[in-house]
C-alpha positions in Angstrom: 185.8 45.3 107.6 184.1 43.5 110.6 185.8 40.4 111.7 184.7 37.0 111.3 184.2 36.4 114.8 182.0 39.1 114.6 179.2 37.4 112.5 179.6 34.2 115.0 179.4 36.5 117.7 176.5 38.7 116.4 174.0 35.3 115.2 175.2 33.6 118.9 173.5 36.5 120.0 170.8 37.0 118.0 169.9 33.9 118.3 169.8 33.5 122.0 167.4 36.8 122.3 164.8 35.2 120.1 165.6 31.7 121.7 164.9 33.7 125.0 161.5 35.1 123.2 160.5 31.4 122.4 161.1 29.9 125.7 158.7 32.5 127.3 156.2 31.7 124.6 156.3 28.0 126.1 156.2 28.8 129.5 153.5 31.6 129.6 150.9 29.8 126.8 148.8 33.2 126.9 151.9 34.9 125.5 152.1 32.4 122.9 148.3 32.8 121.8 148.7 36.3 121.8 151.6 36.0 119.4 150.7 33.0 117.4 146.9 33.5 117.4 147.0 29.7 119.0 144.6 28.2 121.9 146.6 27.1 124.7 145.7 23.5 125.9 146.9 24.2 129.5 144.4 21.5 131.3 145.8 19.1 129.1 148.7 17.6 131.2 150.3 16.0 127.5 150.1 19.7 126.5 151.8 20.9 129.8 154.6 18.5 130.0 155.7 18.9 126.3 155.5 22.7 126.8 157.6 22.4 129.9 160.2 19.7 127.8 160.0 22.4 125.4 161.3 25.7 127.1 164.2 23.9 129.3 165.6 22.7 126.0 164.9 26.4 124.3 166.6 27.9 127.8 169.3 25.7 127.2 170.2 26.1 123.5 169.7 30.1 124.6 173.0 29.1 127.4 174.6 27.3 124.4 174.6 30.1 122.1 175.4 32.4 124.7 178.3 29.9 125.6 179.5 30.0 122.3 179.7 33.6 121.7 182.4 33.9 124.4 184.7 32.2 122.7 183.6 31.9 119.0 186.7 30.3 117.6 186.5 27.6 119.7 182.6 27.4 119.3 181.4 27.8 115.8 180.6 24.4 115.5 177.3 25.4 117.6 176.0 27.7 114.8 176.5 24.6 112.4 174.3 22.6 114.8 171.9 25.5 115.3 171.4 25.5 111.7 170.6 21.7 111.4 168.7 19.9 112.7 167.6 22.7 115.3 166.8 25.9 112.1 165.6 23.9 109.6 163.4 21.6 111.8 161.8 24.7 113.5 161.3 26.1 110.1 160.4 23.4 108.4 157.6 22.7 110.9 156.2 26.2 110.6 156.1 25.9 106.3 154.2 22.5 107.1 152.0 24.3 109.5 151.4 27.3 107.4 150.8 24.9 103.7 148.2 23.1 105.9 146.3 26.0 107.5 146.8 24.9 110.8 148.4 27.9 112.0 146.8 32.0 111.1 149.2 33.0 108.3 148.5 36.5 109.8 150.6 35.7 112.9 152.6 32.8 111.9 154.3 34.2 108.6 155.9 37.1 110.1 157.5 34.3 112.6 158.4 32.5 109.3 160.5 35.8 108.3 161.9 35.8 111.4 163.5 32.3 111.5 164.4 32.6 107.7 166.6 35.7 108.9 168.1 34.2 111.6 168.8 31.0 109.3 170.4 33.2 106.6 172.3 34.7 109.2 173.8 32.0 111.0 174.3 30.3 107.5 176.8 33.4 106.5 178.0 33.5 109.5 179.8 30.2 109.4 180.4 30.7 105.8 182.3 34.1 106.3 184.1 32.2 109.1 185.6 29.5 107.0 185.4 31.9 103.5 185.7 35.7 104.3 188.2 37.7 104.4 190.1 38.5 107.8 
């Protein structure tokens, strides 16, 4: 049986790769229109400085949950953060996005998946930490 720290340790991670992924959507905008079908506004300066807001905050929640891997223990209070607001804003954002049609549902639902996984993840993770057994 894998230890609690374990499932801390393994959504810290996974979470900071596809925080990683995210950050370099935002600061290479053909990247992101290649992966989210979506026109980059890059002469629009609005457009530039909220995508440049954007990725130092994603680079540093990508530290944080790097951060809290080291010493998960100590740390799991980062997954409960990561969780909400952080997981269910992103996601929730995306479901608005997608029920609108303002986003390809080609490109955008398999993204959906993606944070719904890592959601469900870092949800048992802190669950099994407080619930499983050792």
């Amino acid at each position: 049986m894998r230890s609690k720290a374990f499932w801390i340790i393994l959504a810290c991670w996974i979470g900071a790769v596809v925080d990683a992924g995210a950050a370099s959507m935002l600061m290479f905008p053909v990247l992101n229109t290649w992966i989210t079908g979506e026109p980059a506004s890059v002469d629009n300066v609005t457009f530039q400085n909220t995508t440049a807001t954007a990725a130092a905050l994603m680079w540093g929640w990508t530290v944080l949950l790097v951060w809290a891997s080291r010493r998960p223990s100590d740390r799991y209070g980062v997954i409960a953060i990561t969780i909400f607001p952080v997981l269910t804003w992103l996601t929730g954002s995306r479901i608005y996005n997608l029920a609108n049609g303002l986003v390809d549902p080609s490109r955008n639902i398999p993204i959906l998946i993606l944070q719904l996984c890592i959601l469900a993840l870092m949800v048992f993770s802190l669950w099994n930490y407080h619930h499983g057994k050792e």
